[in-house]
N, C-alpha and C positions, 0 to 999 in steps of 0.2 A: 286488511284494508284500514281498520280502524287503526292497529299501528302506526304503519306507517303516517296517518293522519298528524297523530300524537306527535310524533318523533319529528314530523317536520314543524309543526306547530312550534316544539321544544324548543329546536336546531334552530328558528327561522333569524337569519340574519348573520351567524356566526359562522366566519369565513371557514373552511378547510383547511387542516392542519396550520393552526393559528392559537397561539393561548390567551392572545391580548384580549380582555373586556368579555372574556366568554363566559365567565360565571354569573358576573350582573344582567346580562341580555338574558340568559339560560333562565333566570330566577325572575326576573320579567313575565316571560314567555310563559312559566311557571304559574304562577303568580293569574295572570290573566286569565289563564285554562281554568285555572281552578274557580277564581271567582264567579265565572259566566257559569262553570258548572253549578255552581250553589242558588245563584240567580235563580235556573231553570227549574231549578228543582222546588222553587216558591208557585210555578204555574200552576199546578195542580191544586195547592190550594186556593190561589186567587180566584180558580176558576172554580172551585167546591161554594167557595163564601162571596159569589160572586156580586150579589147586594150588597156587600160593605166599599163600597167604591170600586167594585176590581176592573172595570176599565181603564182609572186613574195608576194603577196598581200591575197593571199588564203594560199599558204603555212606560211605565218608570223601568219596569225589570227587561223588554225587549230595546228601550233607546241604549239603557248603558251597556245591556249585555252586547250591542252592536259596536258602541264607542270603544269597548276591549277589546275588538277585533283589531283595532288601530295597529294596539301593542306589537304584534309581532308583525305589522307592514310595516311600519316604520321603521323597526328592526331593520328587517328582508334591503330597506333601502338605504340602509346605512343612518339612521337617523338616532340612532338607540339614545340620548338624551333626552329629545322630546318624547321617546317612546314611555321613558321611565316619569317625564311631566304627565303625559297622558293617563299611565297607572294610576299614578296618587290621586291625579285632579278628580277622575271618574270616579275611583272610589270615595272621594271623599263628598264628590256631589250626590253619590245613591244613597250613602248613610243621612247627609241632608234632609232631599228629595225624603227619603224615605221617613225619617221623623217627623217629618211633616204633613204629610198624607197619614200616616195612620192615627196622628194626633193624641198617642199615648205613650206613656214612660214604659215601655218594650226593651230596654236596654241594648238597643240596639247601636248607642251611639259608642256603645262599649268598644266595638269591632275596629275603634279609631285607635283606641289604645295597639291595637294589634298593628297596623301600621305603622305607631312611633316604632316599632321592632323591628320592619320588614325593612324601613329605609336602608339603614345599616349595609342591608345586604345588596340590594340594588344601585345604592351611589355608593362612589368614592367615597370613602371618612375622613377624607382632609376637602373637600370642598364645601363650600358654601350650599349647594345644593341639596344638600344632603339636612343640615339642619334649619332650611326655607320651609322642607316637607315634615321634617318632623315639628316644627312651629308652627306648622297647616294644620296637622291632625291637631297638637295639642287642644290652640284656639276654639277651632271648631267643637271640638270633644265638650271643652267648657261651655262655649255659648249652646249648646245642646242643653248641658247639663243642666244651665243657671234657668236656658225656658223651660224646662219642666219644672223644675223647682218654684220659679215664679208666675209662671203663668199658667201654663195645665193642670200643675193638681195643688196650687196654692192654699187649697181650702183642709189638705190634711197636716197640713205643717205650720207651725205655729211660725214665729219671725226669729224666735232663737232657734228653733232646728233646721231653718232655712238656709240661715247662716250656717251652722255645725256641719249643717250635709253639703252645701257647696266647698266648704270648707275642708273636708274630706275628701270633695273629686280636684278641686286644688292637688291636696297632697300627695294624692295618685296618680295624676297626670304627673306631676314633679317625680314621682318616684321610677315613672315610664322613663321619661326625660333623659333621667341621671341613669339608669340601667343602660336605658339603648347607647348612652354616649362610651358606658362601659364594654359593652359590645363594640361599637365602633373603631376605640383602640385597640382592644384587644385582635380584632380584627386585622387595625393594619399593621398592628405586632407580625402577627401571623404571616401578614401577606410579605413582609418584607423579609421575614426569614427564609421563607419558601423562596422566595425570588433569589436571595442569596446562596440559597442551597441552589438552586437550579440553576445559577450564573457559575458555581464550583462542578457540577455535577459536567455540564456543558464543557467546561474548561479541561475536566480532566478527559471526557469522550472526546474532543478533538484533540488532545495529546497523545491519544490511539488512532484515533482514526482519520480522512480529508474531511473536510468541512458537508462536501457532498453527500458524503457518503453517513457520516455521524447524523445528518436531515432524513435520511433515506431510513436509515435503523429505527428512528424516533419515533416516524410519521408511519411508515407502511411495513406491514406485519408480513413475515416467510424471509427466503433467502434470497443475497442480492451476491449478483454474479453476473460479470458482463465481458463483452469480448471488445479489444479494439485493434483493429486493423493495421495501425500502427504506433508507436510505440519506442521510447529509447529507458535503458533501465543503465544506472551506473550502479556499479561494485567498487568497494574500499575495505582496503584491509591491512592491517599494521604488520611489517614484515619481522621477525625473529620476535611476536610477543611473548612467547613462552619464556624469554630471557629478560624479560622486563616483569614478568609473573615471581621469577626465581628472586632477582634484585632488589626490589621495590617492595614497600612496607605493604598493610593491607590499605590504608589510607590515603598513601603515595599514591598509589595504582590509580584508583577509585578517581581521586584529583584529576590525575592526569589523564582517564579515559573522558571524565566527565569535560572539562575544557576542550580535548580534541574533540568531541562529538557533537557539541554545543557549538563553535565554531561550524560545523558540517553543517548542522540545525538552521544557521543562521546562513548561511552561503544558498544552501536548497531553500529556501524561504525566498531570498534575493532574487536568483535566476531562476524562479519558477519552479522548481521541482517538486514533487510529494517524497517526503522520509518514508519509506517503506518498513525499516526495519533494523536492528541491531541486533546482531548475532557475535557475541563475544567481543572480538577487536573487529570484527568484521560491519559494514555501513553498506546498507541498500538505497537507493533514490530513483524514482521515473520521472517521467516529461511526457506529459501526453495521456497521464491519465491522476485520476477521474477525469479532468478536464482536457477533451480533444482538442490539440493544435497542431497544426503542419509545423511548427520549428523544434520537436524535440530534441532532434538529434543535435541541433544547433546549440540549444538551450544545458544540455546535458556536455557539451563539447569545454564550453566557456564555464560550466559547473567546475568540472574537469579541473581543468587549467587554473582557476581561482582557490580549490582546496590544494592544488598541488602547491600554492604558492605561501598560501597559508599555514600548511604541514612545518614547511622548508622554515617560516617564523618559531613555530612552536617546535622543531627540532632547536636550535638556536636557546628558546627559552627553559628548554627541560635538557640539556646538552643529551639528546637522545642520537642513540646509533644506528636506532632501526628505521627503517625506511618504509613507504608508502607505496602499495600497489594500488594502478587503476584502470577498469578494466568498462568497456561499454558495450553493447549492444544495440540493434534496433528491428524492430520487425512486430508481429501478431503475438499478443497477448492476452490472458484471462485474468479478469480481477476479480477479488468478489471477497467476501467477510468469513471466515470461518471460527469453530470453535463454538460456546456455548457461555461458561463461566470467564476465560479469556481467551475471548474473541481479541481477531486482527485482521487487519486489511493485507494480503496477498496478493502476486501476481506468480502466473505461471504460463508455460511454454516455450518453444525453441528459442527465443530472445532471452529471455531471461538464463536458461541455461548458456548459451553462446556468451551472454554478457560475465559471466560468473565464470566460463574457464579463459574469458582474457584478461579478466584480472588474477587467477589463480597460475594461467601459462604465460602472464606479461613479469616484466624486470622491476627493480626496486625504482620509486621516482619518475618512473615511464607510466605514460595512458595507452594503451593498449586497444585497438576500436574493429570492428566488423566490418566486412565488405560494406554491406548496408549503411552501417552510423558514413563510413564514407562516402557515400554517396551523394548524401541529403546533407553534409557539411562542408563538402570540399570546396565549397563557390565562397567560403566565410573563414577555411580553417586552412594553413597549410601542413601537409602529411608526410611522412616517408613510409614506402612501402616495407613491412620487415618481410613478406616472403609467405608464404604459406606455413601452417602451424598443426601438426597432427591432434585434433583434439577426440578425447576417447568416445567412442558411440556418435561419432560425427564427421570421421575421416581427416583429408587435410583441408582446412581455412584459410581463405588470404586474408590477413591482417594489417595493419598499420598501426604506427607511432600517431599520436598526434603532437605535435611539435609547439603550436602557438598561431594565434590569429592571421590573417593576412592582412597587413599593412595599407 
């Protein structure tokens, strides 16, 4: 029970699976726990020494330890700047309060210096905010200082060591100052290198994986595997590559896969589709997942037809002799992430196999499509039936051409 008390106390305010502004809130939240604790832990003896004012001394330690309750509601409501005003201000009002009611040199005012530290870490270090608070603590800290020096205990201190010794909490404060500022850059060194590592780290996990799915990995812990109902998966694959393996230099190759597949890259981007996968010369793409839509087959049709057009350019620009199979599918699918060290986003079942032997039993420059992708395209696409096609562990299929838009 206490736990979880803790953890919400900690957490309070900071959204779920969210990285923005969570460590300054979290250190807040921190921050305030901690101090109410140390408060409380003064009861015992105000209430031992309780002739030394400790009524005065009870109500100081129960008002602020309440006002740090602020901290983490103000958080909870989305407020988290005032919440971090309310930090500093309360703290710097108990140290006050507090030097003044016990009305002796207690070095209590000390605990201000610790604040110039703590800023750092709860504000931004490029805002103005951030050094309003640590000019709060400093001030304060001094006019603390200079009334004990000259007013409380004036009578052990001559007028030169009066000078000397404020002169010294001068330096100290100064030295607080210029350290915390050095924390502060340092700070947002830090932070912006992390941010940059993680704007790369990001870039290159959505170059493996959908967008949804790379959030999915990030945020929530086990295995992610999902089924969709429907579903169009396109297969491509370079016809006679092993003669362009034999011909072509090691760099030639590389060029020319790299351009053709980057082109694919770019067309599946356009007309919606997820890049599923590169397997040698061979090019995977779906419609309809991660993201479910009723136009797959549609969207997967006009894919089609736009790499086929595109091939036909880059045949032209590399005077290549091999030809372009394209083969579609549509129907119930499973997707999900496997592997461990490299992982990858898959799909599988009868669609995806059906989609893979129309491209494998379809012709050079022809798209090659399933009863199904027919069905759900043919109001947008015009077809020629080829006939039925024996395909292995699946008997005979009726298939079709798909030909080009309807006008």
């Amino acid at each position: 029970m206490v736990t979880r008390l803790l953890h919400a106390w900690i957490w309070c305010g900071i959204p779920q699976n969210t990285t923005a502004d969570i460590n300054p809130t979290r250190i807040s939240n921190i921050i305030s726990l901690m101090v109410i604790f140390v408060l409380l832990l003064q009861v015992p003896i105000i209430l031992y020494y309780w002739h030394f004012g400790g009524s005065y001394k009870v109500t100081l330690v129960v008002s602020h330890s309440a006002l740090f309750c602020l901290v983490p509601l103000l958080n909870r409501t989305g407020l988290q700047r005032e919440a971090k005003f309310i930090l500093v201000g309360v703290f710097i009002s108990y140290i006050a309060w507090s030097c003044f009611v016990w009305q002796a040199n207690m070095n209590v005012h000390y605990y201000l210096l610790l604040g110039v530290f703590i800023c750092p870490f709860i504000f931004n270090t490029q805002t103005i905010a951030m050094w309003v608070c640590i000019e709060s603590h400093v001030i304060v800290f001094l006019l603390i200082d200079g009334f004990y020096i000259w007013q409380v205990n004036p009578q052990y201190l001559s007028e030169y060591h009066q000078v000397v010794s404020f002169s010294s909490t001068v330096f100290l404060a100064l030295s607080c100052t210029l350290a915390s500022m050095h924390i502060g850059r340092n700070m947002t060194r830090t932070q912006q290198k992390l941010s940059m590592a993680n704007q790369r780290s990001d870039a290159l996990l959505l170059n493996i994986l959908p967008r949804p799915i790379a959030q999915r990995l990030k945020n929530v812990q086990g295995k992610i595997a999902d089924q969709y109902d429907q579903a169009s998966i396109c297969f491509l694959d370079l016809e006679n590559f092993s003669l362009l393996v034999k011909t072509l230099k090691a760099h030639e190759l590389v060029d020319l896969l790299d351009d053709v597949f980057s082109q694919f890259d770019q067309l599946s981007e356009h007309h919606g589709l997820e890049k599923i996968k590169t397997i040698g010369d061979g090019y995977m793409a779906a419609a309809g997942v991660p993201d479910i839509n009723n136009a797959h087959a549609v969207q997967c049709c006009a894919y089609a037809l736009a790499v086929k057009e595109a091939f036909s350019a880059l045949q032209r620009k590399y005077h290549l002799t091999t030809g372009l199979r394209i083969g579609i599918g549509s129907g119930e699918v499973v997707a999900g992430v496997i592997g461990r060290s490299k992982f990858c986003y898959d799909l599988w079942g009868e669609a995806v196999t059906l989609a893979a032997r129309m491209e494998s039993h379809g012709r050079i420059d022809q798209i090659q499509v399933t009863q199904s992708t027919y069905e759900m395209a043919k109001h947008e696409y015009f077809f020629e039936p080829r006939g039925k096609v024996k395909i292995k562990g699946l008997g005979q299929i009726k298939t079709y051409w798909l030909v080009g838009k309807i006008e």
